[in-house]
N, C-alpha and C positions, 0 to 999 in steps of 0.2 A: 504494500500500500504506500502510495505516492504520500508524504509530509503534508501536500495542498488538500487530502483526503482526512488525513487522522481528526482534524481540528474538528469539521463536519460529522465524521462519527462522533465524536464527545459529543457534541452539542445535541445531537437528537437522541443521545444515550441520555442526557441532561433532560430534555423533554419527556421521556418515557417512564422516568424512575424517579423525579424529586415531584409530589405532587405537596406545592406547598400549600398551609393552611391560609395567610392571609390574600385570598382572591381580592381581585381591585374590576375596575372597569375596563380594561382592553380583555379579549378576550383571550380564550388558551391559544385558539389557532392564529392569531396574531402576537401572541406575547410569550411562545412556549411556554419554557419555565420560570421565568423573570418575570415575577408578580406587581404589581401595582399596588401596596397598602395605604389603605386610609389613613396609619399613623405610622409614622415612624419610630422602631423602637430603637434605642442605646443603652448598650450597656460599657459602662463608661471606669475604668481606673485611674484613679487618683493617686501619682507619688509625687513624692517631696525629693529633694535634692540630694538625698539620700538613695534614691530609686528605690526607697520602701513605700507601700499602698499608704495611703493616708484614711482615716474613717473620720466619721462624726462630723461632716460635712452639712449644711443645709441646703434646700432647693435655691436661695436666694445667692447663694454660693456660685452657681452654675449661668452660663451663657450660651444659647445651642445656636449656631449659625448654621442655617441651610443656602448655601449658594450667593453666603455675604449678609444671609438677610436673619436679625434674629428671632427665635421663634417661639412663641409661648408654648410652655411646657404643659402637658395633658395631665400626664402622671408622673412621681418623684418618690422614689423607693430606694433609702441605704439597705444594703444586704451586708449581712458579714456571715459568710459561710463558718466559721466556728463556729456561731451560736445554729445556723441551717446549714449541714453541708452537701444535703442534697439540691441546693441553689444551683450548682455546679456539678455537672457531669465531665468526667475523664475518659478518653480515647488514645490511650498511647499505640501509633504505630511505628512498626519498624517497618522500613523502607528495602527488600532485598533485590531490587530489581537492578538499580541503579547505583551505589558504591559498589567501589571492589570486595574481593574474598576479605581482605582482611579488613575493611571497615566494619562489613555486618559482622563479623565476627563478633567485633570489640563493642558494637551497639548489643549485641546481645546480652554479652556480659555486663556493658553496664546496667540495662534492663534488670537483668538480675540481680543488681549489686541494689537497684535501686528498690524493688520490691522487697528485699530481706530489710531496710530499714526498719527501725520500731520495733523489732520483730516480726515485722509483715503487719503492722496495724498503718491503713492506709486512710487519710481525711475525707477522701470524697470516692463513690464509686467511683469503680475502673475498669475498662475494658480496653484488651490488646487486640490488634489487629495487626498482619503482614501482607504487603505488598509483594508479589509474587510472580514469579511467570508463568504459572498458572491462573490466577489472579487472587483476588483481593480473600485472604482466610482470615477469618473473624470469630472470635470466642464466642457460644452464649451468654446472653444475659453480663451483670458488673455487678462485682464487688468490691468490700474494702477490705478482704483479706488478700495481703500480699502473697503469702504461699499459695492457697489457691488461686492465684493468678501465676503464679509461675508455674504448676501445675499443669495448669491449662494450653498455656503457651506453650513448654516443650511438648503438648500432645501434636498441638496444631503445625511444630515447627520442628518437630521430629523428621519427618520426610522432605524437608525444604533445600533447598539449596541457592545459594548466588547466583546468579545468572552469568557465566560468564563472558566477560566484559569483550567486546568485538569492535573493531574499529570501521571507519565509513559510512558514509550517510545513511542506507540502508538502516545501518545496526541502531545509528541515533533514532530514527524517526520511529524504528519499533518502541523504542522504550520509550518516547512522546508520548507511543498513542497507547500503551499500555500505563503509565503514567498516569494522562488525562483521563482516561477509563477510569481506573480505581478511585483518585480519587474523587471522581463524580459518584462512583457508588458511597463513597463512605459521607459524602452530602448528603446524600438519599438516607443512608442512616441514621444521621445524626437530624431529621427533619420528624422522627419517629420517638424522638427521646424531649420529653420535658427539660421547660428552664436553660439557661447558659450552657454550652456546651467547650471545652477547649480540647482541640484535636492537637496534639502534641506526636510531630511526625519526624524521627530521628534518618534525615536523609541529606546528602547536600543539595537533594533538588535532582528533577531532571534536564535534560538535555534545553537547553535555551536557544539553541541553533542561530547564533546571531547573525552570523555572515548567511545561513541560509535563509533567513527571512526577511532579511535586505534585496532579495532576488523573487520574491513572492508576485504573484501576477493580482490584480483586482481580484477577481472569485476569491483566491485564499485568501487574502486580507478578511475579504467580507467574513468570510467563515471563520476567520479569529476574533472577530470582532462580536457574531452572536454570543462565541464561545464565551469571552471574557463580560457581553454584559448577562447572561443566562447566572454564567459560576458568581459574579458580584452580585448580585440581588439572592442569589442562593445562598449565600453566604450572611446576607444581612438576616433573610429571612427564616433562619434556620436558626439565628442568635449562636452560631459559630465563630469561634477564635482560635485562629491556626499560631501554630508555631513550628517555625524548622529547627530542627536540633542535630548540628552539622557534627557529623564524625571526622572534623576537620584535623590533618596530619599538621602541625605545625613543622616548619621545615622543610615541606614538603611544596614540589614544584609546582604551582596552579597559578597560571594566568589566564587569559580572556576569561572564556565562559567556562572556564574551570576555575577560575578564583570565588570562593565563595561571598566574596561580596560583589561581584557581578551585579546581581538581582538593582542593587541601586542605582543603575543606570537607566532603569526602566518603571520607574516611582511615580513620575507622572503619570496623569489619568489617560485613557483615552479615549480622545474627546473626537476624535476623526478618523471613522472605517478604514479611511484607507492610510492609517499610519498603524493598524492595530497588527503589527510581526509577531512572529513565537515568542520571542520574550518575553512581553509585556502576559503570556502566559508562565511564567518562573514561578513556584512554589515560594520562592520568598516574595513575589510578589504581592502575591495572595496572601502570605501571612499578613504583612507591613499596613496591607489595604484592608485588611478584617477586622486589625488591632491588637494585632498579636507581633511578634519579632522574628528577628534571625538569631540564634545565640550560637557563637564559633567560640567555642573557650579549649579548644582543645584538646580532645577526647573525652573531656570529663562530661559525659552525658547524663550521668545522676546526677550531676553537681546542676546541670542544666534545667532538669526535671523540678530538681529540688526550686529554683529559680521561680522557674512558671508558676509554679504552685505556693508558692510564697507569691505573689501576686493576684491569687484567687481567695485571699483573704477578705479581702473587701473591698464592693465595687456600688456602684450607682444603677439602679433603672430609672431610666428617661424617657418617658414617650411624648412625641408633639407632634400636631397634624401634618399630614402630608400635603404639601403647595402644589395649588394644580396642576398638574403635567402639561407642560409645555411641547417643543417639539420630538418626533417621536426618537425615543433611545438618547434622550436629553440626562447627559452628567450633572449631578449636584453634588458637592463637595460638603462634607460635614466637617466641622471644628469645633469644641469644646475649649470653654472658656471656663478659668476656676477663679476665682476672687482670692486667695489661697497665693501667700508667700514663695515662691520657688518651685511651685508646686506645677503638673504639667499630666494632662489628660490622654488617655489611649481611648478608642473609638474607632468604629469603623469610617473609613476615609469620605464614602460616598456613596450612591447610588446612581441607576439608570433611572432614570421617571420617562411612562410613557412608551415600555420597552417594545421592540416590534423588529419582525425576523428584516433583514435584509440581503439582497442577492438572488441568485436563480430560485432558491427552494422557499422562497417567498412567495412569489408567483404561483410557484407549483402547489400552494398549498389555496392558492381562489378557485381553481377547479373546480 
């Protein structure tokens, strides 16, 4: 399968499996899975200069900008998962499609280094899942026993292996669209699970094919373009917050699209079909844009874990009306303002308003 083809399958894998709850006014056959809500929700972290969560905040505290413009607030809810910790649902996946043999390795282990904490007593359920070339294997059900979560996982990752790693465009574009696949399914799961979700995905990311999406023809633009406003609205309305958690080699030789900070080159929104290349589909981009991170601290993956989740201590819900949709697949940038000394907000970056398929299988769907 051609690169200009993978994008197009994700996206109508995106329409067939995320059926989200908040429906709006354009319809499914014009809007697949990128919904239109009446309100907009946030869920909003608050740290201090410290990069610790800050709690005990007021609504009066908060500034919600939509598109420059600010918005009065519906609802305003402090949460602090200590006192509820089922606020917060856990999804750790290990990524084995895309490092090398000896990355998944060391992700595993520290998987496991990190459920033996406590003794295995874990704050918020948990549920593993591995990325696979078989595809996406996924525990039943979550808990917050660590052992039986390690348990679990060597059943499911007994028989697994690394894919190994092949050079040439070919080899890259497979793992794009097996990539893009999985983690479209694991939206579609996490759209089934109440309350905040954080999907904590130890991988450096797939393939970002930068130089080859500088060469992309119209069609495939367009078809990166459904993909990325489908997966963003997905992502808002799923109350998902990604994180990549890089089994990054320090000392180890990575430049262009193998540097893991790459993904920052492509932070910007996009706001014009035809600038929308594979990059601007990058796993970290998607975290950065949900309101989640990149954390490269250098194999320490528990240390990483441990990180996220000391940030799930306590957050804000915000809901404020949604502004009438403007033109169609119309970007609106969200910013959280804090009245709060040194203090500095995480949120989802923005949304589509208005979303609607564009390119050939637009057409093809007035039939």
């Amino acid at each position: 399968m051609r690169a200009v083809d993978v994008v197009a399958a994700s996206f109508f894998l995106i329409s067939s499996s995320i059926n989200l709850t908040a429906q709006a006014t354009p319809s499914p056959d014009a809007a697949g899975a990128a919904s239109q809500p009446q309100t907009v929700h946030l869920d909003v972290l608050v740290k201090d200069k410290a990069d610790m969560p800050v709690a005990g905040l007021s609504q009066q505290a908060f500034t919600v900008l939509d598109n420059g413009q600010p918005q009065k607030l519906v609802s305003f809810t402090p949460v602090s998962t200590r006192n509820d910790p089922s606020a917060v649902s856990v999804l750790i996946v290990i990524d084995m499609i895309n490092p090398g043999y000896d990355s998944v390795t060391w992700g595993r282990e520290q998987l496991s280094e990190y459920l033996k904490q406590e003794g295995g007593a874990l704050r918020h359920r948990t549920s593993i899942a591995a990325m696979t070339q078989d595809g996406l294997r996924m525990m039943a059900g979550s808990t917050t026993d660590g052992n039986a979560l390690q348990t679990e996982f060597q059943k499911i990752a007994t028989d697994l292996r690394p894919v190994t790693q092949q050079s040439g465009w070919q080899a890259l574009e497979q793992l794009l669209q097996q990539s893009l696949q999985q983690f479209t399914q694991i939206l579609a799961i996490e759209q089934t699970r109440p309350g905040r979700k954080l999907v904590l995905i130890i991988s450096p990311g797939w393939p970002m094919l930068g130089w080859w999406g500088s060469q992309q023809d119209l069609h495939s633009v367009q078809q990166d373009f459904n993909v990325i406003v489908a997966m963003t609205n997905a992502i808002r309305d799923t109350r998902t917050t990604i994180y990549r958690l890089d089994p990054y080699e320090i000392g180890g030789v990575h430049a262009g699209p193998q540097d893991p900070f790459y993904y920052k080159d492509f932070l910007d929104p996009v706001t014009d079909p035809k600038k929308a290349t594979f990059p601007y589909l990058g796993l970290g981009v998607f975290a950065v844009h949900s309101g989640g991170r990149v954390l490269v601290t250098g194999h320490d993956v528990a240390g990483e874990i441990n990180a996220v989740l000391r940030d799930a201590g306590h957050f804000y819900e915000l809901t404020y009306a949604a502004p009438p949709a403007g033109a169609p697949n119309q970007y609106r940038a969200i910013s959280v303002r804090v009245n709060q000394p040194d203090a500095t907000a995480q949120t989802i970056s923005g949304y589509y308003a208005n979303p609607q398929l564009i390119g050939p299988q637009a057409k093809a769907k007035k039939h």
